[in-house]
N, C-alpha and C positions, 0 to 999 in steps of 0.2 A: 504494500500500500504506500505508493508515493505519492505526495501533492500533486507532482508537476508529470503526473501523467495524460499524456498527450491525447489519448482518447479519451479523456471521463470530458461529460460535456458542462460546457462553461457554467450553468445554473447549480451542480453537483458540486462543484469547485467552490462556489462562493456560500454554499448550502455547509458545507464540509469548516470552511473559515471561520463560520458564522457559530458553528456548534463548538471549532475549538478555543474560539474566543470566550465564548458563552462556560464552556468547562473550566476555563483558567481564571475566569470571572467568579466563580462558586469556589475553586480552589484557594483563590484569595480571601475570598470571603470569611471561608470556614478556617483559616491561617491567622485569619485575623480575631475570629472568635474565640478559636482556640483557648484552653485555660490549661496550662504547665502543669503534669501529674502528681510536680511537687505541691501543690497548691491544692490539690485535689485530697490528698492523704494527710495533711497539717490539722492538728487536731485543735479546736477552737471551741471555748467554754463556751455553752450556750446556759446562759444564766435568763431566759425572757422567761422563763417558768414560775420563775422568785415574784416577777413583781407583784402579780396579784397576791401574797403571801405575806408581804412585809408593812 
């Protein structure tokens, strides 16, 4: 499968760019959303159970 193959016809081509732009657009996306597994695993007091209590 190469781009610049000379028989796939011209609307396929631009059909083909449009989806790999569209893929690297969501790839950034979800790079950007991302949240680091160190951040994921870090253990953080949840104290919001207290307040009604004090």
């Amino acid at each position: 499968m190469n781009d610049d193959t000379p028989n796939q016809p011209r609307g396929e081509q631009i059909q083909q760019a449009e989806r790999e732009a569209a893929r690297q657009r969501i790839l950034a996306q979800a790079e950007a959303d991302r949240v680091p597994a160190e951040e994921t695993t870090r253990a953080v007091p949840d104290r919001r159970w207290r307040r009604g209590r004090q």
